[in-house]
NUMAR-686246 format. One record per atom (N, C-alpha, C): residue number from 1; x, y, z; atom name. Coordinates in steps of 0.2 Angstrom, whole numbers, m for minus. Layout:
<pts>
<pt num="NUM" xx="X" yy="Y" zz="Z" atomo="CA"/>
...
</pts>
This chain:
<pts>
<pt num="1" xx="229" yy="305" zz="596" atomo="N"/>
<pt num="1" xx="225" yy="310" zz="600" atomo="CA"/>
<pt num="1" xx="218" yy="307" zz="601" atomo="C"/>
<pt num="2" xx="216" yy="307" zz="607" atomo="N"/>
<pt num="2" xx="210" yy="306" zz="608" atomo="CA"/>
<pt num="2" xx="203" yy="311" zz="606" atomo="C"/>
<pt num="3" xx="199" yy="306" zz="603" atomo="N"/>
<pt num="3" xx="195" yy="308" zz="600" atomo="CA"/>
<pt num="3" xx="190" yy="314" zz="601" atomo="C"/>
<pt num="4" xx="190" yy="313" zz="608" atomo="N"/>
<pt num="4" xx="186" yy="319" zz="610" atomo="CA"/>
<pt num="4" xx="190" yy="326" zz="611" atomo="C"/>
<pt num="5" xx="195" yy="326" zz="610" atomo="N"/>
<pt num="5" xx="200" yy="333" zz="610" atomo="CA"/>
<pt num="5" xx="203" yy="333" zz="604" atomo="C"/>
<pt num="6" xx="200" yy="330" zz="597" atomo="N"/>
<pt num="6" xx="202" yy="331" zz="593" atomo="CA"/>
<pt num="6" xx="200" yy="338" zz="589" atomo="C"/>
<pt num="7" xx="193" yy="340" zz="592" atomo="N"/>
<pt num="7" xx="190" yy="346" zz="590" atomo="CA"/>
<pt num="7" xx="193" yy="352" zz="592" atomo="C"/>
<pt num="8" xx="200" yy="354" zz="595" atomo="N"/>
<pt num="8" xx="202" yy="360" zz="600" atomo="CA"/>
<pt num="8" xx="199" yy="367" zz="596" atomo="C"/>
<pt num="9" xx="200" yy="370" zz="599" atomo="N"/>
<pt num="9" xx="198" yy="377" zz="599" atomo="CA"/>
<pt num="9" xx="206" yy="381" zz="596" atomo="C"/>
<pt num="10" xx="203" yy="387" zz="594" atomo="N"/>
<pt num="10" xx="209" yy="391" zz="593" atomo="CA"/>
<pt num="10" xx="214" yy="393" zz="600" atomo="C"/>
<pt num="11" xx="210" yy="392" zz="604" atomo="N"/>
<pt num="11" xx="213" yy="396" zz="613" atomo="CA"/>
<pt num="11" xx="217" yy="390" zz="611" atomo="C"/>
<pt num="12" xx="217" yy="383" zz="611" atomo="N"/>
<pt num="12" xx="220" yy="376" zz="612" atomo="CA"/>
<pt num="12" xx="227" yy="378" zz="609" atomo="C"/>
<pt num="13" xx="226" yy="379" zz="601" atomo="N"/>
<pt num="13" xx="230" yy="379" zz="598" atomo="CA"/>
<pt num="13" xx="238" yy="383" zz="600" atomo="C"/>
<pt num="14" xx="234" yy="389" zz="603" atomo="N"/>
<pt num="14" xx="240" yy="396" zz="605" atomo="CA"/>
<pt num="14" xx="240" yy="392" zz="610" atomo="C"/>
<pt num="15" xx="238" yy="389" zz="615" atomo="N"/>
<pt num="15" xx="239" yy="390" zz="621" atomo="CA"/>
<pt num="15" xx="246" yy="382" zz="622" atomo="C"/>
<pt num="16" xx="244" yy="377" zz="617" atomo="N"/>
<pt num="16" xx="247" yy="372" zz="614" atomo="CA"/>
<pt num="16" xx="255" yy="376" zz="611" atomo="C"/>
<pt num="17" xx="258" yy="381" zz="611" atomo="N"/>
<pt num="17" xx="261" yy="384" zz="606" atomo="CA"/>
<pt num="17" xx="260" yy="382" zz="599" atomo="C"/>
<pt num="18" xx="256" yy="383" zz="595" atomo="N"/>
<pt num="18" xx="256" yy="383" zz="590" atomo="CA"/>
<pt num="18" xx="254" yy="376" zz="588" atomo="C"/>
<pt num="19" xx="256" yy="373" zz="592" atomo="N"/>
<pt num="19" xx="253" yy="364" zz="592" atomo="CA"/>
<pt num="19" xx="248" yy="362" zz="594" atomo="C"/>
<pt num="20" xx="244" yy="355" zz="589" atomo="N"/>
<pt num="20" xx="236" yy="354" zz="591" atomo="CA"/>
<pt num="20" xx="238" yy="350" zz="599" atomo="C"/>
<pt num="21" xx="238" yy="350" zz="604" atomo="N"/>
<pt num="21" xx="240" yy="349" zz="611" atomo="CA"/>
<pt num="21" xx="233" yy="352" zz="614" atomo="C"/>
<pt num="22" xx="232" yy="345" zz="617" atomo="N"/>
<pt num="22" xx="224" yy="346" zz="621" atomo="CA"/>
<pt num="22" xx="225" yy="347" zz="627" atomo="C"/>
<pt num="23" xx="224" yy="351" zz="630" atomo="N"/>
<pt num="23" xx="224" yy="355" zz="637" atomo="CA"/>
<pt num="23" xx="219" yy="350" zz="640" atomo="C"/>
<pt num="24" xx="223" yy="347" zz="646" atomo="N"/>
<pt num="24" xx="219" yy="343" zz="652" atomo="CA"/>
<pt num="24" xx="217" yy="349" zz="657" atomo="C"/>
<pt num="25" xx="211" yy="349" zz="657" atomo="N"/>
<pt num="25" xx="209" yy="352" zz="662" atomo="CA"/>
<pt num="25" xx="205" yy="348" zz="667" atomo="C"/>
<pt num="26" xx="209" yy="352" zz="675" atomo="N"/>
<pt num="26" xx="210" yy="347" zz="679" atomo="CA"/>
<pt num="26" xx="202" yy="345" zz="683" atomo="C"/>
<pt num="27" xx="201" yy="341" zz="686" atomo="N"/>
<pt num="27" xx="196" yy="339" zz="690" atomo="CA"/>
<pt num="27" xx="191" yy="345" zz="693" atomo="C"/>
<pt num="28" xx="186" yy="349" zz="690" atomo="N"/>
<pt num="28" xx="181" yy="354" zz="694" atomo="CA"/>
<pt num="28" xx="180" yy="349" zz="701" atomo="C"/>
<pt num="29" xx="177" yy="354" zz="701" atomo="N"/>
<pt num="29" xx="171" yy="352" zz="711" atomo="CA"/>
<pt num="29" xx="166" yy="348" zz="708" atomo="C"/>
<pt num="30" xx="164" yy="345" zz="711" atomo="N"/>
<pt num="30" xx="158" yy="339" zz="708" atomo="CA"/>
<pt num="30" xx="149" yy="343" zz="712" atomo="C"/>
<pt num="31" xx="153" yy="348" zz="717" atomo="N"/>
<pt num="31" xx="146" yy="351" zz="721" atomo="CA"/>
<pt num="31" xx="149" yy="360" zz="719" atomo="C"/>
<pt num="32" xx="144" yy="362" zz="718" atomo="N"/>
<pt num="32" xx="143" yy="370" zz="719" atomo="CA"/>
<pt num="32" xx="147" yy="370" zz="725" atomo="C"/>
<pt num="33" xx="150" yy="376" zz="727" atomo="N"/>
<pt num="33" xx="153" yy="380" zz="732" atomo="CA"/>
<pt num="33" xx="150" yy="379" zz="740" atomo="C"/>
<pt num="34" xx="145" yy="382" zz="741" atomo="N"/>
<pt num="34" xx="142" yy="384" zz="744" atomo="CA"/>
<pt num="34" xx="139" yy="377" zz="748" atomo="C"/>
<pt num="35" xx="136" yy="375" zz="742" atomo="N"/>
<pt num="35" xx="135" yy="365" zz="748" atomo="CA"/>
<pt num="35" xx="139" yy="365" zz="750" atomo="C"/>
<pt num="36" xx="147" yy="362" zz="746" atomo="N"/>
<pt num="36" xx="153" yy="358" zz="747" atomo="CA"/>
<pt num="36" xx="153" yy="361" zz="756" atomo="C"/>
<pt num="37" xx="154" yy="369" zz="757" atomo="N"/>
<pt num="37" xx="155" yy="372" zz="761" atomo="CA"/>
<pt num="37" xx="150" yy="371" zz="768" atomo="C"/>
<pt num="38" xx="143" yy="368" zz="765" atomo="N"/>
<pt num="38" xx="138" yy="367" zz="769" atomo="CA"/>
<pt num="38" xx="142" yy="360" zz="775" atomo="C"/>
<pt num="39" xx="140" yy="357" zz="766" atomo="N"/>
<pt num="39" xx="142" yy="351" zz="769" atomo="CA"/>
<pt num="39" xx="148" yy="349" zz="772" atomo="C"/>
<pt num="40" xx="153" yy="352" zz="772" atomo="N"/>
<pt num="40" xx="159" yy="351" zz="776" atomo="CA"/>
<pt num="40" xx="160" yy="355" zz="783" atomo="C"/>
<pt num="41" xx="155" yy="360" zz="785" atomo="N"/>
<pt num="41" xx="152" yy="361" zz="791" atomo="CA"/>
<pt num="41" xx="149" yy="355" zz="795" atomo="C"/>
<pt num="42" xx="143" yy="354" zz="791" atomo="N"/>
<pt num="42" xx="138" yy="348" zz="795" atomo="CA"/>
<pt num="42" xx="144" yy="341" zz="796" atomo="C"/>
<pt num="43" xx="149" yy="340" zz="792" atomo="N"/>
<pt num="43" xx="154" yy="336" zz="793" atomo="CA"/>
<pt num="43" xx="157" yy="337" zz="799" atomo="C"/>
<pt num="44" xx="161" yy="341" zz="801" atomo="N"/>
<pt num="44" xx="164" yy="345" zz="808" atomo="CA"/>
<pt num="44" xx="158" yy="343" zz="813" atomo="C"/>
<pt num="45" xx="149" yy="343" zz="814" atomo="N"/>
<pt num="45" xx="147" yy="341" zz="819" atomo="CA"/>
<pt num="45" xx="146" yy="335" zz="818" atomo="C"/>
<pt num="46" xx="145" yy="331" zz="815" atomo="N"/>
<pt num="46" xx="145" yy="324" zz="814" atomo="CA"/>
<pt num="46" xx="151" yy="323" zz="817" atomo="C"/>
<pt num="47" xx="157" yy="324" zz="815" atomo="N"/>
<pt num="47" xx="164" yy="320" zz="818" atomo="CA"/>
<pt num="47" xx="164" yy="324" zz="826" atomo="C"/>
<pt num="48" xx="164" yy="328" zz="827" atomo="N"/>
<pt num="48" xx="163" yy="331" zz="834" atomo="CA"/>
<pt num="48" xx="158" yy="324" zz="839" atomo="C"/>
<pt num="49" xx="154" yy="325" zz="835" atomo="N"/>
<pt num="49" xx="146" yy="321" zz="841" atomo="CA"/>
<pt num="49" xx="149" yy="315" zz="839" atomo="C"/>
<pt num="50" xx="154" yy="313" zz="838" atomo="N"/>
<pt num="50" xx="155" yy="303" zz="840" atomo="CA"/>
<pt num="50" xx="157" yy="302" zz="847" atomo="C"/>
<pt num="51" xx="160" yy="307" zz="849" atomo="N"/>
<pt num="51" xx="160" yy="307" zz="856" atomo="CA"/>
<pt num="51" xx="156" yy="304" zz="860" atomo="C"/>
<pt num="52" xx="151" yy="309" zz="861" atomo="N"/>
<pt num="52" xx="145" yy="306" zz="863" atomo="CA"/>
<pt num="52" xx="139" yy="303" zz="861" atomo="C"/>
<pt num="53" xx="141" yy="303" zz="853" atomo="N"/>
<pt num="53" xx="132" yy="298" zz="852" atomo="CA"/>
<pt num="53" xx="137" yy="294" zz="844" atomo="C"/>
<pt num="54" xx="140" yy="289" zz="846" atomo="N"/>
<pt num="54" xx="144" yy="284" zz="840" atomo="CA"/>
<pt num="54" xx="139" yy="283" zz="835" atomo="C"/>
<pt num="55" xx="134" yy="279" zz="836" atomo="N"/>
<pt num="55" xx="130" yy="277" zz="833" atomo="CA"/>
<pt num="55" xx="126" yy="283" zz="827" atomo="C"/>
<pt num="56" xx="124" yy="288" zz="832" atomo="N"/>
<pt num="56" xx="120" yy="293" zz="828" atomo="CA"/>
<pt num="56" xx="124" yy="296" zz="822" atomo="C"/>
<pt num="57" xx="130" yy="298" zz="826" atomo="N"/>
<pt num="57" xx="135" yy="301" zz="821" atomo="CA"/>
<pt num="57" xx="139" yy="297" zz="814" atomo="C"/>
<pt num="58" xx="138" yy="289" zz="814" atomo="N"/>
<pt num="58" xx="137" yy="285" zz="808" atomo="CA"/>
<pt num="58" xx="133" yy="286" zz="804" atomo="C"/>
<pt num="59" xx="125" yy="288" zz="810" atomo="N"/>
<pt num="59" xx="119" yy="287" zz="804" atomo="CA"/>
<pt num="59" xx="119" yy="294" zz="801" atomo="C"/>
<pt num="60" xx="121" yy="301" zz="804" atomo="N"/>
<pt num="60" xx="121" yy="307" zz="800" atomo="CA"/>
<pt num="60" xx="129" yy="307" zz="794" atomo="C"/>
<pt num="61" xx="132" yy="302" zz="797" atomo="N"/>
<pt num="61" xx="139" yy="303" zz="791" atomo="CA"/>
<pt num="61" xx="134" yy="299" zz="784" atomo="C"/>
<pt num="62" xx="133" yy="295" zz="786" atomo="N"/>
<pt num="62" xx="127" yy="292" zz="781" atomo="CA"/>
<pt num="62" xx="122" yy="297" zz="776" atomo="C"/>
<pt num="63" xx="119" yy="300" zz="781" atomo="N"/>
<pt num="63" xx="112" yy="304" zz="779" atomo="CA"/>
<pt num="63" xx="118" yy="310" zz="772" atomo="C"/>
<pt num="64" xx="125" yy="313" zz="776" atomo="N"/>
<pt num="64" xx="127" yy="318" zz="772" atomo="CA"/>
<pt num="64" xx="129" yy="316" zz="765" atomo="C"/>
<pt num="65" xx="132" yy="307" zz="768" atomo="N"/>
<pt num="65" xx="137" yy="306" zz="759" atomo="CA"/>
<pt num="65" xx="130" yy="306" zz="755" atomo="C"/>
<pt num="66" xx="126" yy="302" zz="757" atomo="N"/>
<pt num="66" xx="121" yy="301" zz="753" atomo="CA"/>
<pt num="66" xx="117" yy="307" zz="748" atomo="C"/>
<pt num="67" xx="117" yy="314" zz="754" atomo="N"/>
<pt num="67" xx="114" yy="317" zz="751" atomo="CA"/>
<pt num="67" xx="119" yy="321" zz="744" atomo="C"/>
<pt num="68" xx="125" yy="321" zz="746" atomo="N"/>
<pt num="68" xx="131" yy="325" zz="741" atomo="CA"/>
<pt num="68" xx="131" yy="320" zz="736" atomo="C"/>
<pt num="69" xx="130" yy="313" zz="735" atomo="N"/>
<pt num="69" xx="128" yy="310" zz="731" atomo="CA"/>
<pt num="69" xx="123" yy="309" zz="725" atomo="C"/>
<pt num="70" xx="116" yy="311" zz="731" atomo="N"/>
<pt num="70" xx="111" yy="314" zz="728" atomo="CA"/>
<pt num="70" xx="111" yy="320" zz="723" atomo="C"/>
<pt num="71" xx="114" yy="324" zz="725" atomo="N"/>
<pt num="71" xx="116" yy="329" zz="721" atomo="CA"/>
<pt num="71" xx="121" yy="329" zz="717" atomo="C"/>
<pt num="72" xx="124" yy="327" zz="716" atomo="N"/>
<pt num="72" xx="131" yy="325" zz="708" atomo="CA"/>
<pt num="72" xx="124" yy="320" zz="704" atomo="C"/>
<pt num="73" xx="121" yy="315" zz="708" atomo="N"/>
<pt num="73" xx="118" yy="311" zz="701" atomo="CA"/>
<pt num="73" xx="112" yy="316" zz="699" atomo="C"/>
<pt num="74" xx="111" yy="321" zz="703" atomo="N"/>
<pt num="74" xx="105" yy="327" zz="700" atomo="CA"/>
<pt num="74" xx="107" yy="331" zz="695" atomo="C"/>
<pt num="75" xx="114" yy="333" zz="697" atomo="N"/>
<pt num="75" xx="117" yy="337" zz="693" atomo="CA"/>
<pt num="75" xx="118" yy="334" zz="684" atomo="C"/>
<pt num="76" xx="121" yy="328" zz="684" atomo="N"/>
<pt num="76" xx="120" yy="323" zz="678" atomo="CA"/>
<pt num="76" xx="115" yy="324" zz="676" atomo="C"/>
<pt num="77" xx="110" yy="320" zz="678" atomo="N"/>
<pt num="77" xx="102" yy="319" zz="676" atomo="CA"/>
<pt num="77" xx="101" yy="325" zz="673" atomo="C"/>
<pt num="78" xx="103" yy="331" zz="676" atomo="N"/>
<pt num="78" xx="100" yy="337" zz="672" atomo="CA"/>
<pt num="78" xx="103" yy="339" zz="666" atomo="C"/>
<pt num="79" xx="111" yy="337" zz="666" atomo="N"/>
<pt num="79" xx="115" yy="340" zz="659" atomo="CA"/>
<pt num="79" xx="112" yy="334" zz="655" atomo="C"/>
<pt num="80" xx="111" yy="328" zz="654" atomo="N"/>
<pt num="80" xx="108" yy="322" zz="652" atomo="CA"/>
<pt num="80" xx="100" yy="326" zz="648" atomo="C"/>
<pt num="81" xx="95" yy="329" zz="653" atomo="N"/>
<pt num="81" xx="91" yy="329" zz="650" atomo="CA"/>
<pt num="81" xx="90" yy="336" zz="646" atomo="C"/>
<pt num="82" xx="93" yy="340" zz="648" atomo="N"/>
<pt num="82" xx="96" yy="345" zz="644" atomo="CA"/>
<pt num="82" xx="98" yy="343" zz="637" atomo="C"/>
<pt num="83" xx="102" yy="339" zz="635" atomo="N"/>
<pt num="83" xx="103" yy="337" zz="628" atomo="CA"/>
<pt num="83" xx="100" yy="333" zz="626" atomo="C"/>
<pt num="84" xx="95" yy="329" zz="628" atomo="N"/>
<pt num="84" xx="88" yy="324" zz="626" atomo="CA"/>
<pt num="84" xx="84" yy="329" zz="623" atomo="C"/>
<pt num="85" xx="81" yy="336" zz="628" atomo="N"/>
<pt num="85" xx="78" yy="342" zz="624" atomo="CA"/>
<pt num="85" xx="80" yy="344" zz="618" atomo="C"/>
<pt num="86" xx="85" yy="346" zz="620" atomo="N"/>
<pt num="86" xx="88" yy="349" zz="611" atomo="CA"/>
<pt num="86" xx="87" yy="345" zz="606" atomo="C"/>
<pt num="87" xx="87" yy="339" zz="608" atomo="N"/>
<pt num="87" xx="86" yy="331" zz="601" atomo="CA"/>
<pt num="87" xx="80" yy="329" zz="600" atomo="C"/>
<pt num="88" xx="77" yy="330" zz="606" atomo="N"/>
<pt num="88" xx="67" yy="328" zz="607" atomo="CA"/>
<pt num="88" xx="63" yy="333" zz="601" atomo="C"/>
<pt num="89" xx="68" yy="342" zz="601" atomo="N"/>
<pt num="89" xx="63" yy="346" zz="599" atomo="CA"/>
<pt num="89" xx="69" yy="346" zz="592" atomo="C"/>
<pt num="90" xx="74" yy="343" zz="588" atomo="N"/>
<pt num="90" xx="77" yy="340" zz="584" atomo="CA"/>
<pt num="90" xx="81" yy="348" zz="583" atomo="C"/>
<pt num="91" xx="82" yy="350" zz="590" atomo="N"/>
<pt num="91" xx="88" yy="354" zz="586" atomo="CA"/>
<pt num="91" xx="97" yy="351" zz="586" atomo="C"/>
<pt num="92" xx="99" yy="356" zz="583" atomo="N"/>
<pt num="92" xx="107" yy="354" zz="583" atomo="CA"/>
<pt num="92" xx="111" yy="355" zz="587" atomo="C"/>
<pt num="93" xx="114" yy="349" zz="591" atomo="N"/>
<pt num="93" xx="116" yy="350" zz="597" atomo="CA"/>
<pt num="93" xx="124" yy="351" zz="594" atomo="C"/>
<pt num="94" xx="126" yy="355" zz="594" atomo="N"/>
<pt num="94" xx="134" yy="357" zz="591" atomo="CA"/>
<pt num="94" xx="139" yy="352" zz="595" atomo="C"/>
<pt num="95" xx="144" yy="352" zz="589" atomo="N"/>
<pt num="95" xx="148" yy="347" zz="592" atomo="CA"/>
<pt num="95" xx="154" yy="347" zz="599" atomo="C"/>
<pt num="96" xx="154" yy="356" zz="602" atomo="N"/>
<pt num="96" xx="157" yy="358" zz="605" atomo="CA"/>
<pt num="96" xx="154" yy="356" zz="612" atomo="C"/>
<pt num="97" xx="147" yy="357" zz="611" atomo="N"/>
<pt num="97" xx="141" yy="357" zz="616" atomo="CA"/>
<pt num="97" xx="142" yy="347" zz="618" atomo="C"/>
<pt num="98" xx="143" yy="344" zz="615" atomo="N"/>
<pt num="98" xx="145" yy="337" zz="616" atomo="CA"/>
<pt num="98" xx="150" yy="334" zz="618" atomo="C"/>
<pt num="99" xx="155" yy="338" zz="614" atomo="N"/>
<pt num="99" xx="163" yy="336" zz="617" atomo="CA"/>
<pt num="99" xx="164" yy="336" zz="624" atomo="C"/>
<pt num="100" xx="163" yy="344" zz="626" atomo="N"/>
<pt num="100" xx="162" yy="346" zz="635" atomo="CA"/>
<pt num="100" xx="159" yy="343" zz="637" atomo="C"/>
<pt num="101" xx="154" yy="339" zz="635" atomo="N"/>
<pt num="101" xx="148" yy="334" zz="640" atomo="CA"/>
<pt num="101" xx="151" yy="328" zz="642" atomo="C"/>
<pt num="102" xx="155" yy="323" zz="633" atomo="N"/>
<pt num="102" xx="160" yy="318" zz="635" atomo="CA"/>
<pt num="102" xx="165" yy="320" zz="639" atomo="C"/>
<pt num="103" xx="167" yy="325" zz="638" atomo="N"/>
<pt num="103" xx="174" yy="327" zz="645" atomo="CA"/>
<pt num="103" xx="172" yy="328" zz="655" atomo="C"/>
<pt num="104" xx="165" yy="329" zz="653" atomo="N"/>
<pt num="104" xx="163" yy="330" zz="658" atomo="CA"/>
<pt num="104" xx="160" yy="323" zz="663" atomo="C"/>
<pt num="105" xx="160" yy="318" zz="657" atomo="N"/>
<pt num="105" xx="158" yy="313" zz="659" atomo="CA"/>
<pt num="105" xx="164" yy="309" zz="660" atomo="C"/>
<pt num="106" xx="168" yy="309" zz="655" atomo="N"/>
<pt num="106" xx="175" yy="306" zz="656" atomo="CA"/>
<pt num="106" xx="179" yy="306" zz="661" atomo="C"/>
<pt num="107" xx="181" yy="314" zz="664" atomo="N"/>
<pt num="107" xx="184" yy="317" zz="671" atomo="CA"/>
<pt num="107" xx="179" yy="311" zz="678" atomo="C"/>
<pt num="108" xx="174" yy="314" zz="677" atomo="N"/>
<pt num="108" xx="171" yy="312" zz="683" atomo="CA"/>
<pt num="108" xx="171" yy="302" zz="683" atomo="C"/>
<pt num="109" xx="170" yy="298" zz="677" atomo="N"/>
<pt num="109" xx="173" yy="292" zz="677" atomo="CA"/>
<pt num="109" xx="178" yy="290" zz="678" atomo="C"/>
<pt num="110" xx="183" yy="295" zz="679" atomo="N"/>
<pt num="110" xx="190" yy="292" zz="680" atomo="CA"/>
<pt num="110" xx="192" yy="295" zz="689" atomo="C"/>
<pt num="111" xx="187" yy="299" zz="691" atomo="N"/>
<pt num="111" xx="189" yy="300" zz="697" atomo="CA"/>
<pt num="111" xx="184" yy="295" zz="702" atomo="C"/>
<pt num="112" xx="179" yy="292" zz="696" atomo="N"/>
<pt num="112" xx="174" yy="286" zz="702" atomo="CA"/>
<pt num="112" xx="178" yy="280" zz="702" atomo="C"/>
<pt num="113" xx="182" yy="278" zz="696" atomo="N"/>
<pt num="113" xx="188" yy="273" zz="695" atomo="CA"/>
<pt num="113" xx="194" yy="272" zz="701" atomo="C"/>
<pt num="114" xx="195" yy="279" zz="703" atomo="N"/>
<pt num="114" xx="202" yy="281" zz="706" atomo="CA"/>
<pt num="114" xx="199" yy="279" zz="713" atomo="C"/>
<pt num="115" xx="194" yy="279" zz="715" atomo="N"/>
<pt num="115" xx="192" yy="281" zz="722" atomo="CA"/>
<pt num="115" xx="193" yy="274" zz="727" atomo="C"/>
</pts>
């Protein structure tokens, strides 16, 4: 069993029938909703306007990845420094509170390897 699903939950267990069976849960969104949604708008004019302006519409495909990028490495940096706080002010960061964080880091590692 991998180390980091060794801790399951009792939901795990039932959900496992009765077996320690680690639940994969599958790949979240990398962006809130509502960006994704933003941003896959301004995507539709960007591929729209190659038509008539090729060049501008690489630099705005540019300016969007960059920006959805910006924000996943914002997103990290903040769960990151979220749990530096709890250490810095020497509280107990529980081991559940950790697990999630390496699964959360794991997931996203295996879909920047895939890509």
């Amino acid at each position: 069993m991998n180390p980091v699903d060794e801790h399951l939950s009792t939901a795990d267990f039932v959900a496992g029938g009765g077996q320690n069976v680690a639940r994969e849960e599958g790949p979240g969104p990398l962006l809130p909703g509502d960006l994704a949604e933003e941003l896959r708008r301004h995507w539709d004019g960007v591929q729209t306007g190659f038509v008539d302006e090729p060049r501008r519409a690489v630099e705005q495909a540019d300016e969007l990845v960059a920006r959805a990028m910006k924000h996943i490495a914002e997103s990290f940096a903040n769960e990151r420094r979220n749990l530096e706080q709890q250490w810095d002010r020497g509280d107990e960061v529980n081991t559940e509170d950790l697990r999630q964080a390496l699964r959360k880091y794991r997931t996203f590692f295996q879909r920047l390897l895939s890509i």
